[in-house]
C-alpha positions as CSV (number, residue, x, y, z in Angstrom):
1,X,13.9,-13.3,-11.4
2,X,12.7,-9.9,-9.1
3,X,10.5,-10.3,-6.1
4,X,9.0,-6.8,-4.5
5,X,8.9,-7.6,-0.8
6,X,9.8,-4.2,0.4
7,X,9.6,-1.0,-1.5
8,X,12.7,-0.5,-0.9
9,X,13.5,-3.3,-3.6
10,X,13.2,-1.3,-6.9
11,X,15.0,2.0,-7.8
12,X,13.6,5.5,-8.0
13,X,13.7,4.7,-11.5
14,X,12.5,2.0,-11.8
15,X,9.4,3.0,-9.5
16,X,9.0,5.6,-12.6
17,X,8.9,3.3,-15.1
18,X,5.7,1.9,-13.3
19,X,4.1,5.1,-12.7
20,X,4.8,5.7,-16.9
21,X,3.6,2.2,-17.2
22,X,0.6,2.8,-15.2
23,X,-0.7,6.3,-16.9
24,X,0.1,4.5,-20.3
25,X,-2.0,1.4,-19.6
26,X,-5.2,4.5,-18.4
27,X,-4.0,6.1,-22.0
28,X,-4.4,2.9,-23.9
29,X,-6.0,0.0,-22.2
30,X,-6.6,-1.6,-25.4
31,X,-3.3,-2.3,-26.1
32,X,-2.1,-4.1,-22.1
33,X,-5.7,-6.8,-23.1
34,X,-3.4,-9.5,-24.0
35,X,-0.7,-8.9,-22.9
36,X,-0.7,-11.9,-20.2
37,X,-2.7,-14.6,-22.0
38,X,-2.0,-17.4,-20.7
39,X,-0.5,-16.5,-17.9
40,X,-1.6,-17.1,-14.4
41,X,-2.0,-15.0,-10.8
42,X,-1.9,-17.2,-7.9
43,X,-3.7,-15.0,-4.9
44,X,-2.3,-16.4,-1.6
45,X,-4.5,-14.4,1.2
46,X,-3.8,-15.6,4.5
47,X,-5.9,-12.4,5.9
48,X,-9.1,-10.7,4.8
49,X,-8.3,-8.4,2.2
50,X,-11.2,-7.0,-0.5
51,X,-8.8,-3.9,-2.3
52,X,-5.8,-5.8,-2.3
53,X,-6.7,-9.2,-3.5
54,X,-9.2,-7.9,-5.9
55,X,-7.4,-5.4,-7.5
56,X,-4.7,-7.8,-8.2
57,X,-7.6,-10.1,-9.6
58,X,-8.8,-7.2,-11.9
59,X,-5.3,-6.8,-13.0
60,X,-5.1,-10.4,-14.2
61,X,-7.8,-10.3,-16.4
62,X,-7.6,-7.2,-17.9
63,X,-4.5,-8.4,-18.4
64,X,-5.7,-11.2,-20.5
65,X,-4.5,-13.9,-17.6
66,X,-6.4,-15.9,-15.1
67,X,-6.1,-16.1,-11.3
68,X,-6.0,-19.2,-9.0
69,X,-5.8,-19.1,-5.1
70,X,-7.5,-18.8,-2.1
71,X,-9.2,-15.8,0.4
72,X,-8.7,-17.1,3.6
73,X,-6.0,-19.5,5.6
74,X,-8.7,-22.0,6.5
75,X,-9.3,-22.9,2.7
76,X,-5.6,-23.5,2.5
77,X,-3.6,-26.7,3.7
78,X,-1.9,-24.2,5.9
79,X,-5.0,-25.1,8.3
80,X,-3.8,-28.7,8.4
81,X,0.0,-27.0,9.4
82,X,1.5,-26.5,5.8
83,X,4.4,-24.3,5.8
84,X,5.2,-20.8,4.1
85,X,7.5,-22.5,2.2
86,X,6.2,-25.6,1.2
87,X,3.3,-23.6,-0.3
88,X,5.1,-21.5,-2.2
89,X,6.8,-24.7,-3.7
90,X,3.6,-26.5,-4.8
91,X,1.8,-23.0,-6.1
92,X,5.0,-22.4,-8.4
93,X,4.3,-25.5,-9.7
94,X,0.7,-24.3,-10.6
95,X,1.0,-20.5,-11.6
96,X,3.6,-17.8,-12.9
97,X,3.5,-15.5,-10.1
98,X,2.1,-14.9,-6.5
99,X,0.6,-12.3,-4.5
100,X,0.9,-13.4,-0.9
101,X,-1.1,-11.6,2.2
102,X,-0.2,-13.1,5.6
103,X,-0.4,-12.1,9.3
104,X,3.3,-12.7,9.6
105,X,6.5,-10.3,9.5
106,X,8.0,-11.8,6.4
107,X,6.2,-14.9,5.1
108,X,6.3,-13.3,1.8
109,X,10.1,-13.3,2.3
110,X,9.9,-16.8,3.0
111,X,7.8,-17.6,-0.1
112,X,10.3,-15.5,-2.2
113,X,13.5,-17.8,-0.8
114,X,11.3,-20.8,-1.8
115,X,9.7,-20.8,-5.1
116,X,10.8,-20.8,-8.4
117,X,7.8,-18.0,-9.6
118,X,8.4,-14.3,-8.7
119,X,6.4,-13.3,-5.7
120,X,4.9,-9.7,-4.3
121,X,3.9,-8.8,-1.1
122,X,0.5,-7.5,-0.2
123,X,1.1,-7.1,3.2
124,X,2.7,-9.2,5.9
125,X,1.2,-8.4,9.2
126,X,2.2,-4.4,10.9
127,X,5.6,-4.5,8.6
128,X,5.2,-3.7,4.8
129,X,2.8,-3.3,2.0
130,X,4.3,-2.4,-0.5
131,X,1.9,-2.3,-3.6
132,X,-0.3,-0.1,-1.6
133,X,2.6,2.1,-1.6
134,X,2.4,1.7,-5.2
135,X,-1.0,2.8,-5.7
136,X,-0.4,5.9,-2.9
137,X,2.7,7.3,-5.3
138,X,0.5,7.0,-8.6
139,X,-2.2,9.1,-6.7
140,X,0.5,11.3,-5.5
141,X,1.9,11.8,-9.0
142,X,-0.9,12.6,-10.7
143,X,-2.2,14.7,-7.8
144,X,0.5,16.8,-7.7
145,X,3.1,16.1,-10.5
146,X,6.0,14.7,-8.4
147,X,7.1,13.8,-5.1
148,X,9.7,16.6,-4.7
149,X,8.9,19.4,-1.5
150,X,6.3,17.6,-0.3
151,X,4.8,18.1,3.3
152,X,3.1,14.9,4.4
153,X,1.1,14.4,7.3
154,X,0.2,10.9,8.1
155,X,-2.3,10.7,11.2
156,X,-4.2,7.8,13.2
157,X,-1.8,4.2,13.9
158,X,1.6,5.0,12.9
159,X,2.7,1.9,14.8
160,X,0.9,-0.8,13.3
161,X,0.5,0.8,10.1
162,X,2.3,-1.0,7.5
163,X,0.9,1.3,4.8
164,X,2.3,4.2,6.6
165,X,5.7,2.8,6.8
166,X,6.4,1.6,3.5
167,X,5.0,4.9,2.0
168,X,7.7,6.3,4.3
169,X,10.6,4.4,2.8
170,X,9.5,5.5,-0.9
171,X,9.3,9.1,-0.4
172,X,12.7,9.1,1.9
173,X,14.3,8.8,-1.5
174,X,13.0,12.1,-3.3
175,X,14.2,15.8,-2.3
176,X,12.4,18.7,0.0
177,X,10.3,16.2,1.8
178,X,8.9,16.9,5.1
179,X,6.9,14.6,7.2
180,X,4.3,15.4,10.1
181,X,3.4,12.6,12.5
182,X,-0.3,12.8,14.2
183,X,-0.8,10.2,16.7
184,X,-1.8,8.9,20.1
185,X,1.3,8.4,22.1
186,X,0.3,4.2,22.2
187,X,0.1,4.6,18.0
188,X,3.3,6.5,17.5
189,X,5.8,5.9,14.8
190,X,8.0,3.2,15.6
191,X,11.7,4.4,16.8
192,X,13.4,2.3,13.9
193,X,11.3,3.7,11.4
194,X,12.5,7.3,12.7
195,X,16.0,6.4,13.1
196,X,16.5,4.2,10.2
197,X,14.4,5.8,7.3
198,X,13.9,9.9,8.7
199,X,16.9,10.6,10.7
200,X,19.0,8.5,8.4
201,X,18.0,10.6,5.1
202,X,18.2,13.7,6.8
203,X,14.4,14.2,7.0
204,X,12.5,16.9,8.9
205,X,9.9,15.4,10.5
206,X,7.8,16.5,14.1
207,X,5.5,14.6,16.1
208,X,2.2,16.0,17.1
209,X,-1.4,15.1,18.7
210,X,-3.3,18.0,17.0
211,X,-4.9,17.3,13.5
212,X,-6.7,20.6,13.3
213,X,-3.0,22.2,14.2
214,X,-0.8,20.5,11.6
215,X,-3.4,21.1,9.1
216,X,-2.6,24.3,7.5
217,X,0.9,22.9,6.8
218,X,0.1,19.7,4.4
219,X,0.2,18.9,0.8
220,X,-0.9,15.7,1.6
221,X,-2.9,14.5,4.6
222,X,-2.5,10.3,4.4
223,X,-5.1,9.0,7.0
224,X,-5.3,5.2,8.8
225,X,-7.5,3.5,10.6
226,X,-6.9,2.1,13.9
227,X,-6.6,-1.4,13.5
228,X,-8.6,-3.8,15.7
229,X,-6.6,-6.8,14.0
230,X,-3.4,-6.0,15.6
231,X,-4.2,-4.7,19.3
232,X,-4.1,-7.2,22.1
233,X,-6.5,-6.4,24.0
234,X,-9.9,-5.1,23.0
235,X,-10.1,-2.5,26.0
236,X,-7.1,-0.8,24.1
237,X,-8.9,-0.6,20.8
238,X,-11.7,0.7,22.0
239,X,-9.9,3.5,24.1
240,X,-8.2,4.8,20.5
241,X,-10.3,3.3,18.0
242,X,-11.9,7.0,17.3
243,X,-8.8,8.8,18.1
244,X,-9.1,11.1,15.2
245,X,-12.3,11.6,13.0
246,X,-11.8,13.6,9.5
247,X,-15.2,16.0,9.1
248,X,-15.5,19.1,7.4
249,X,-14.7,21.4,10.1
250,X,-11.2,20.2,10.1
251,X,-10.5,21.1,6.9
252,X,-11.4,24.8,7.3
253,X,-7.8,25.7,7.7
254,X,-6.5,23.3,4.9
255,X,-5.1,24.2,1.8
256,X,-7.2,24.3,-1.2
257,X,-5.0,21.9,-3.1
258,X,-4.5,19.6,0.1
259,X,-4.9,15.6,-1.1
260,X,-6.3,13.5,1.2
261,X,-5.2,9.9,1.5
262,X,-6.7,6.6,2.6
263,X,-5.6,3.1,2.4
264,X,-8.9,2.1,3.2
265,X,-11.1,0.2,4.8
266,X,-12.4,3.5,6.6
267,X,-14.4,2.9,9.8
268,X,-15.0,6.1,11.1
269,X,-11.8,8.1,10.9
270,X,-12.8,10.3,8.0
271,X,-16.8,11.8,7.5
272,X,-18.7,10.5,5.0
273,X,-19.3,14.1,4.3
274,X,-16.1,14.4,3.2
275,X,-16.3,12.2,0.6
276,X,-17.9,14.8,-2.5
277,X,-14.8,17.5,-1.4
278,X,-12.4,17.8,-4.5
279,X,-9.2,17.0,-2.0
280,X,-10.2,13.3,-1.2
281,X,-8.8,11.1,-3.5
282,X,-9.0,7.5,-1.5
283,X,-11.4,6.0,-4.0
284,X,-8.9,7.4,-6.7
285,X,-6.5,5.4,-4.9
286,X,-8.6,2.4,-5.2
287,X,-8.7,2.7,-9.3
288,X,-4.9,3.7,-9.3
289,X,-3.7,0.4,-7.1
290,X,-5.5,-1.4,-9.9
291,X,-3.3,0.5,-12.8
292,X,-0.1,0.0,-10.7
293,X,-1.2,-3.5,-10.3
294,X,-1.1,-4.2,-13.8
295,X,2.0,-2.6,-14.4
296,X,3.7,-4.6,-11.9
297,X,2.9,-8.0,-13.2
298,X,3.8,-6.8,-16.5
299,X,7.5,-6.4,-15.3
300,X,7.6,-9.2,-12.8
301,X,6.7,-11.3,-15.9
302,X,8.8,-9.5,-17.7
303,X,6.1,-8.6,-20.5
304,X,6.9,-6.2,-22.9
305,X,4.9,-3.1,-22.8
306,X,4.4,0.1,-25.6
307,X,6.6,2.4,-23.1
């Protein structure tokens, strides 16, 4: 039985065979309708989610399965002091396989070490998200036909930003990359992710406070918001909560093929007006996570598929 908890979990191959998954299920959706009838998603969102939780949803049924769970914590015994654990036990006696969101560093882990179902991550608190990073490489594939060479900017909260982090650990793994990091000084990378992932794999990488500067450089430009959620203090949010905005006039000195990247939700980090340029490809992203989704129950579940 395979969990994904961190990206780190599968192969480069095996990250492949979801991206070929992925584009075949696009290619032939007819073919994937059934292929989890009577099957069944259990949605475990212990924080507000609408893309995440959702998009595994949509999976599910076009898919041919059916999803059970809850959207919040307070519609869950864990408001009456359940724990990580014994959830996990009494859903895998209900469903086949869990998506868990939780404010915590590793309650999917915990769920994973505790239930008999396989179980994925969809974000545990400023650590990991790794089906995100799922839906960012299928967007990067098909944007730019590989991940090799690559110059990736990733701008706004670094520190907190769990989507930034475990995109990081995926593309450590494939040859030429170069990473620029575009923050506040309160938002920057954290030091383990540098030393552990970058430094580690031999990666260039420099640290910067100028968007407009970096700009000409990037193949990819993967902006986050600054995240209210996870700052202490409101004082602090509000000081860097419009550190960097994304309008036209910034992308003057991009490069004509430059893909822009969003996790989403946007608050006001990136221009509306933005949104009709060919290079913005976050609502792409949206539509891909779906695909990759999909292709990730299918192995979990360990359905066959045409590829």
């Amino acid at each position: 039985m395979r969990h994904l908890i961190d990206i780190m979990d599968f192969s480069v191959e095996e990250l492949q065979e979801l991206i070929d998954t992925a584009n075949d299920i696009i290619a032939h959706p007819e073919f994937y309708a059934d292929r989890c009838r009577g099957k069944k998603l259990a949605t475990l969102f212990f924080e507000p989610s609408t893309r995440t939780r959702l998009s595994f949803e949509a999976a599910m049924y076009e898919l041919g399965g059916n999803v059970i769970g809850f959207s919040e914590a307070q519609s869950s015994s864990a408001a009456k002091g359940e724990s990580v654990a014994d959830t996990a036990k009494v859903i895998s006696c209900y469903a086949d396989i869990i998506a868990m969101r939780h404010p915590k560093e590793g309650a999917p882990l915990v769920a994973s070490l505790n239930t008999s179902i396989p179980v994925i991550n969809a974000g545990d608190g400023g650590h990991k998200h790794p089906t995100q990073t799922l839906a960012d490489l299928l967007t990067i594939y098909r944007e730019k036909g590989g991940f090799e060479n690559l110059t990736v900017g990733f701008c706004g909260d670094l520190k907190f930003g769990r989507t930034v982090h475990s995109l990081i650990d995926a593309l450590s793994r494939y040859e030429g990359l170069k990473v620029v990091l575009i923050s506040p000084d309160e938002l920057k990378l954290p030091s383990y992710v540098k030393k552990d992932v970058l430094a580690a794999h031999g990666i260039p990488y420099k640290q910067t406070t100028d968007l407009e500067g970096a700009m000409p450089q990037l193949d990819i430009l993967y902006m986050t918001r600054v995240q209210r959620e996870r700052f202490f203090n409101e004082e602090d949010y509000l000081r860097l909560k419009d550190s960097y905005i994304l309008t036209p006039e910034k992308l003057q000195n991009a490069r004509a093929d430059l893909s822009i990247l969003h996790p989403l939700p946007r608050v006001n980090e990136i221009s509306v007006a933005i949104d009709g340029d060919p290079r913005a490809c976050y609502f792409k992203q949206v539509l891909y996570g779906k695909y990759m989704r999909m292709a990730l129950i299918l192995k979990l579940l360990k359905e066959a598929g045409r590829l």
